[in-house]
DOTORLO-39051 format. One line per 2 residues: number of its first residue (from 1); their letters; for each residue z, y, x of N, C-alpha, C, O. Coordinates in steps of 0.05 Angstrom, whole numbers, always signed. Atoms other than C-alpha are relative to their C-alpha. Layout:
BEGIN
NUM = a = Z,Y,X,Z,Y,X,Z,Y,X,Z,Y,X | ...
This chain:
BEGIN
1 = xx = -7,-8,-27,+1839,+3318,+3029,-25,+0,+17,-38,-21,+18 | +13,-2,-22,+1790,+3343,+3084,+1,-19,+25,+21,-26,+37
3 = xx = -5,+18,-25,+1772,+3298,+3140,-26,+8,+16,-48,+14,+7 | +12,-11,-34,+1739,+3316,+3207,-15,-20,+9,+1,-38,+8
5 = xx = +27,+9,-12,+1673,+3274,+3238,-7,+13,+29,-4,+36,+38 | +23,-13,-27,+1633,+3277,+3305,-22,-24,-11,-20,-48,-17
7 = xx = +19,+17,+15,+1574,+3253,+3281,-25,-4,+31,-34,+16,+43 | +11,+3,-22,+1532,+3222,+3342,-32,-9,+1,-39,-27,-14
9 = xx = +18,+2,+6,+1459,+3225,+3358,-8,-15,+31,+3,-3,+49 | +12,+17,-16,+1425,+3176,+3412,-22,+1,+5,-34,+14,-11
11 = xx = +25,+2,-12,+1366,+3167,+3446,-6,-27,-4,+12,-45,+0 | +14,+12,+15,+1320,+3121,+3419,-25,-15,+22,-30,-4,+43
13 = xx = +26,+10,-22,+1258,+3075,+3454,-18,+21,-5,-31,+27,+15 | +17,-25,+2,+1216,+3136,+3424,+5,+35,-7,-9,+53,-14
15 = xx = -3,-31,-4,+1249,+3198,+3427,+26,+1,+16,+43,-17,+21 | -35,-11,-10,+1308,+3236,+3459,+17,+11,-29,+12,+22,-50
17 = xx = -27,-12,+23,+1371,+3250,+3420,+3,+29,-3,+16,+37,-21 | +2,-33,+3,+1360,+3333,+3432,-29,+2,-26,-33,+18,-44
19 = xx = +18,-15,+23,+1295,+3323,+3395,+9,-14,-29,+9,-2,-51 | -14,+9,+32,+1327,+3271,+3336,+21,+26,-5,+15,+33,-28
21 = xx = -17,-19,+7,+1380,+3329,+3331,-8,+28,-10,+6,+40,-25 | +11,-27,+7,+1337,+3392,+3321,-13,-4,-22,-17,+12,-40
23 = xx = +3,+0,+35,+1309,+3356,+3265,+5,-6,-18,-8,-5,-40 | -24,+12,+15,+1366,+3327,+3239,+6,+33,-12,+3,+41,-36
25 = xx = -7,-22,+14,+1390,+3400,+3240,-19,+31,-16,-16,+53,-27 | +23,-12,+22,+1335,+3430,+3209,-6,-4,-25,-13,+12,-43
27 = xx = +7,+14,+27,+1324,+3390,+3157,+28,+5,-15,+28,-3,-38 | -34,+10,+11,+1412,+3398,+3142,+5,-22,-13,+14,-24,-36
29 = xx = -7,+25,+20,+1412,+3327,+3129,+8,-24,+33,-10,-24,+50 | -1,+25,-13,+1440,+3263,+3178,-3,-25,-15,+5,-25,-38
31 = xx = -1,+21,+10,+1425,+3195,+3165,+22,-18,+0,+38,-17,+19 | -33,+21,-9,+1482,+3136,+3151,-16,-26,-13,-26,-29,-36
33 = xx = -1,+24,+7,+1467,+3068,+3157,+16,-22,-9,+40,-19,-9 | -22,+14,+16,+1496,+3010,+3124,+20,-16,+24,+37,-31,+14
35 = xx = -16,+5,-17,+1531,+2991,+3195,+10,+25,+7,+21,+26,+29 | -22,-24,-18,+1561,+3061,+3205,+22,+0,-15,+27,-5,-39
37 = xx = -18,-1,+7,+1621,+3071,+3211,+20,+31,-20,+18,+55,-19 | -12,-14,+24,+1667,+3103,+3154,-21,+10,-19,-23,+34,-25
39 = xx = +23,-17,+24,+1604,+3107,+3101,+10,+0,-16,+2,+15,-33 | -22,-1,+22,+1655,+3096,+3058,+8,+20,-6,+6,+26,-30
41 = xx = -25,-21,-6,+1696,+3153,+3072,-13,+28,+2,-2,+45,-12 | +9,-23,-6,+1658,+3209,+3091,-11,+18,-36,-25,+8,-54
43 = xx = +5,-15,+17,+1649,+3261,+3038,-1,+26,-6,+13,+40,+9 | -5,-30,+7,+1639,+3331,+3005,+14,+8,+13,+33,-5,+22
45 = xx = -21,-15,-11,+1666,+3388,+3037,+11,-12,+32,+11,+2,+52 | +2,+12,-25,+1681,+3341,+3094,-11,+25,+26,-31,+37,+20
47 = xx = +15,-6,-9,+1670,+3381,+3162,-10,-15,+32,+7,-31,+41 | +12,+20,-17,+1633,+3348,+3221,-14,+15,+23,-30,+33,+18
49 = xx = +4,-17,-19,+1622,+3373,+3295,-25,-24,+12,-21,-48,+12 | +18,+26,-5,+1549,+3338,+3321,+7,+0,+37,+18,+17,+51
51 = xx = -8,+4,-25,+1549,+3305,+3390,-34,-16,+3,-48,-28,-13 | +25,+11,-9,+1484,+3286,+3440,+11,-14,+16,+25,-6,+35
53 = xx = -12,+18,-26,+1497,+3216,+3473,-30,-1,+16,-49,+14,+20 | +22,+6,-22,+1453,+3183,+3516,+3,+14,+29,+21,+26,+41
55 = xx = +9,-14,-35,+1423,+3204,+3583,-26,+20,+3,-40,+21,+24 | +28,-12,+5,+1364,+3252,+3556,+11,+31,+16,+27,+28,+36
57 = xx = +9,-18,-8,+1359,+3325,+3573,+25,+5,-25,+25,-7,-47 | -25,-11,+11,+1433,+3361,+3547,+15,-20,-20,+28,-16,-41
59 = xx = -17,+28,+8,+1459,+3288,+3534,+42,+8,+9,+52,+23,+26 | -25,+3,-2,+1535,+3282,+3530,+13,+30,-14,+31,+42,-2
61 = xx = -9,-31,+7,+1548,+3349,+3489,+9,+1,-28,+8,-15,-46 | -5,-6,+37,+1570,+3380,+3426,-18,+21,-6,-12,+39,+9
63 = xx = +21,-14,+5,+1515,+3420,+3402,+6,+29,-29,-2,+52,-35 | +5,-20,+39,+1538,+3448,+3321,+31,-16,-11,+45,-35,-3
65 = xx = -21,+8,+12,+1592,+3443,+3270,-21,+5,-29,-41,+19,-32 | +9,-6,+24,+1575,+3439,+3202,+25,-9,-28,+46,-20,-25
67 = xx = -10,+13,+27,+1599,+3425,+3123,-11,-11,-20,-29,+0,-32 | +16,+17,+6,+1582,+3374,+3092,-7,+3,-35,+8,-8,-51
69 = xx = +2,-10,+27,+1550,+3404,+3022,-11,-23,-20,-16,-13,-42 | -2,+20,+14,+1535,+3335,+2988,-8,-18,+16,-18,-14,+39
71 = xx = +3,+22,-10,+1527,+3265,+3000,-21,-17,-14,-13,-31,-32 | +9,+20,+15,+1462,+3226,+2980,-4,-18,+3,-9,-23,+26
73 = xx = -1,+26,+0,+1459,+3157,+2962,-22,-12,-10,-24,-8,-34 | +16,+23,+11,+1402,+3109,+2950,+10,-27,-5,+20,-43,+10
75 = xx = -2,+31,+3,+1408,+3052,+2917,-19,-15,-14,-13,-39,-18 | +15,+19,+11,+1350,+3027,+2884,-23,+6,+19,-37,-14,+23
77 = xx = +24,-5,-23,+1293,+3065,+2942,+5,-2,+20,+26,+7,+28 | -3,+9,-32,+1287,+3042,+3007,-14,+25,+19,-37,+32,+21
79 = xx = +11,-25,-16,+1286,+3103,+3055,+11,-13,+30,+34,-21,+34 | -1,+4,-30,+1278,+3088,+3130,-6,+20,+10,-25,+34,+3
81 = xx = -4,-27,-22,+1294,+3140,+3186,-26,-13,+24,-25,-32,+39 | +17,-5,-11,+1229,+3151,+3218,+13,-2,+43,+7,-18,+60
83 = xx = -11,-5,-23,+1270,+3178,+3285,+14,-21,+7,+17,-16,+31 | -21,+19,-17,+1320,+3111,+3306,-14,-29,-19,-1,-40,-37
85 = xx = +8,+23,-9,+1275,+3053,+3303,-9,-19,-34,-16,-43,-36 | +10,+8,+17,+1259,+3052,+3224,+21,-19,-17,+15,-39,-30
87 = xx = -18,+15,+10,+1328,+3031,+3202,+0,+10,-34,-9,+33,-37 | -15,+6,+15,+1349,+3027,+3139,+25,+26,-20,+47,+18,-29
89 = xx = -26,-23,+8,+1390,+3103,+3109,+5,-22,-32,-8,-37,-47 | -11,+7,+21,+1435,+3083,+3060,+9,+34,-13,+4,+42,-36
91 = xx = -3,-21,+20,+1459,+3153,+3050,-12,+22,+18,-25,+15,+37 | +1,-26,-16,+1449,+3221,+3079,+6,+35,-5,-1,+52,-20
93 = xx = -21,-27,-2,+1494,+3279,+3098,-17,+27,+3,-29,+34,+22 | +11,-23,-11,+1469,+3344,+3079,+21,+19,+2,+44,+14,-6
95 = xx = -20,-25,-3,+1502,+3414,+3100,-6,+21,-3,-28,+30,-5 | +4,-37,+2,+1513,+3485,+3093,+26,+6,+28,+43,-9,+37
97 = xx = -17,-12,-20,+1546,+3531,+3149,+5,-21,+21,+26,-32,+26 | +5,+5,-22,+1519,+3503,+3203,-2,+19,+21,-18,+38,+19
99 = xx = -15,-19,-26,+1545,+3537,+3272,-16,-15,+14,-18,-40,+12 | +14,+14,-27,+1499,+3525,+3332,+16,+9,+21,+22,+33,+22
101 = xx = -7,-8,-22,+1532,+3524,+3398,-24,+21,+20,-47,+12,+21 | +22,-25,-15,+1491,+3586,+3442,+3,-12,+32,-17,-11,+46
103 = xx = +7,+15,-13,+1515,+3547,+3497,+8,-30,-1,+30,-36,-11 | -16,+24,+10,+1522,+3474,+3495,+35,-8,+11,+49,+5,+26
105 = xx = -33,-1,-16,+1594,+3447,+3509,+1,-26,+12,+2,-42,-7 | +7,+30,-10,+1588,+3381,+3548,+39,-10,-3,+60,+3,+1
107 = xx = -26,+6,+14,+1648,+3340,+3524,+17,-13,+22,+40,-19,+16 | -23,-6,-33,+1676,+3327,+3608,+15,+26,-3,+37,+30,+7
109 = xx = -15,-27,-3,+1696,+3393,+3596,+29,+12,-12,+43,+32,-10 | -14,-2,+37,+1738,+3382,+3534,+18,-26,+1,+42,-24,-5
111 = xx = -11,+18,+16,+1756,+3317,+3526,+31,-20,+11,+39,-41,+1 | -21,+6,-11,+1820,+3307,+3570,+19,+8,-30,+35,-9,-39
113 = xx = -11,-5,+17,+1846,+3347,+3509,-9,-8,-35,+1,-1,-56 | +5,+12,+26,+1807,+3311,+3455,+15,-24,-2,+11,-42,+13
115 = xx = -12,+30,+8,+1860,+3256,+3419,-16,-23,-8,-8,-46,-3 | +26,+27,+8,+1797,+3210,+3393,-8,-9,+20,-24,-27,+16
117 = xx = +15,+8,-23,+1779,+3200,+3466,+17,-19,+7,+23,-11,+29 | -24,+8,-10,+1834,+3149,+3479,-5,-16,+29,+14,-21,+44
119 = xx = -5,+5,-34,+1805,+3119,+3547,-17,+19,+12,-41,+20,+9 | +23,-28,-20,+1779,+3180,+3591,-15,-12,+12,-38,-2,+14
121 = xx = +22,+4,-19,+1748,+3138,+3637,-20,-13,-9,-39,-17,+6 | +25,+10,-1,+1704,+3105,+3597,-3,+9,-36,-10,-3,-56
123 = xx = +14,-19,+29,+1695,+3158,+3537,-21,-5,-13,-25,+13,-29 | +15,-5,+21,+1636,+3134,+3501,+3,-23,-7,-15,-23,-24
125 = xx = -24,+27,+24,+1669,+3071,+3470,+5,+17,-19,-1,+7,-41 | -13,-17,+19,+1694,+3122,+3429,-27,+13,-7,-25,+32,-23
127 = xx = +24,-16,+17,+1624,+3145,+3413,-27,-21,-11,-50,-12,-15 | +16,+20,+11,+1586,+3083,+3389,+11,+1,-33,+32,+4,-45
129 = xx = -1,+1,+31,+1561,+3077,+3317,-7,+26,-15,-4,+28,-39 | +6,-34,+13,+1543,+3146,+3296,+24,+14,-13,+17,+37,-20
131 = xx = -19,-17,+5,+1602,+3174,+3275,+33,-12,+3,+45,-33,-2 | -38,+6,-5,+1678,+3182,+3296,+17,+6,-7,+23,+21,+11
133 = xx = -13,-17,+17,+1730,+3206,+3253,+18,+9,+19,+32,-7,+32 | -16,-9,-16,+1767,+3254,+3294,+22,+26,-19,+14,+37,-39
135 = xx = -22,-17,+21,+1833,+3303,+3264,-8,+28,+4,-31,+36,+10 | +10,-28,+11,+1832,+3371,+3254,+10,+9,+25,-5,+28,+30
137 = xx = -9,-10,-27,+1867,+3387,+3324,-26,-1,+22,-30,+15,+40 | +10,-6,-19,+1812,+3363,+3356,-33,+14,-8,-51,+23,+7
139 = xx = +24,-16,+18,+1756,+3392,+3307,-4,+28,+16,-23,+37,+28 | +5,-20,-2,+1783,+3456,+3319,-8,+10,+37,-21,+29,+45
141 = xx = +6,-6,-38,+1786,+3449,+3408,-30,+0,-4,-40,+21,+5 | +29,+5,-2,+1712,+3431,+3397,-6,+32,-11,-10,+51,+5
143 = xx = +6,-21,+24,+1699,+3484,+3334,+5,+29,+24,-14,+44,+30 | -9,-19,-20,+1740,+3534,+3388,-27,+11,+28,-36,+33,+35
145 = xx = +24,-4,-19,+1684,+3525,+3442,-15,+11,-4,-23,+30,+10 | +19,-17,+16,+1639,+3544,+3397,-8,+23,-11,-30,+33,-15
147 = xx = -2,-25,+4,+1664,+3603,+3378,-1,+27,+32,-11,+49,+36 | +9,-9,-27,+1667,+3624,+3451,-20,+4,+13,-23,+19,+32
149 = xx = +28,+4,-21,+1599,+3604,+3470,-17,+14,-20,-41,+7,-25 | +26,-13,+25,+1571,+3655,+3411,+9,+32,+5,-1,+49,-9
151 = x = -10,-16,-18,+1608,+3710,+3452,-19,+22,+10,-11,+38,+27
């Protein structure tokens, strides 16, 4: 069975989360540490809409959708993510059919009708940890934007 992600990117003591994101999605690969949440779970085929937190320069947005075309795992090489502070990847999500939003969609806009948001007023509780498993209802309101803003 398919399961739905917002996979979240942060601002860092040395970069902004727009520039960790452009080369997250360049590269079609995210990192997952061994404190994120659902590393378990996340898999193949899997699809995943990315999100910019923080307070940088087009912070609070949904930027891309993608699918997630395998999952790799280290387990005997120690690979640390250069971009968030030299932690620790345990795996990392690459993709195919990656959708860029043309304009971004800032998630005030949206998220009265996103179900994963469950307190509006203080919406990014729901966005700590790098990734959120959200359902396919609200995949597609997001996914929907997207298709609008390529219009």
């Amino acid at each position: 069975m398919k399961n739905y992600y917002c996979l979240i990117t942060s601002d860092t003591k040395i970069k902004y989360a727009t520039d960790i994101i452009n080369s997250r999605l360049k590269e079609k690969k995210f990192p997952l540490y061994k404190r994120t949440p659902f590393l378990n779970e996340i898999k193949k085929n899997d699809e995943v809409v990315f999100y910019l937190a923080g307070t940088g320069e087009n912070s609070q947005s949904f930027v891309a959708s993608a699918k997630i075309s395998c999952v790799e795992i280290f387990n005997k090489t120690e690979v640390t993510d250069p971009d968030n502070n030299n932690q620790i990847v345990i795996k990392y999500l690459n993709f195919n059919n990656i959708k860029f939003f043309k304009k971004l969609v800032n998630i005030k806009s949206i998220f009265d009708n996103l179900n994963f948001i469950k307190n509006k007023k203080h919406y990014g509780a729901n966005l700590v940890g790098g990734v959120a498993k959200i359902n396919f209802d609200d995949f597609k309101i997001i996914d929907k934007q997207l298709d609008q803003s390529m219009l």
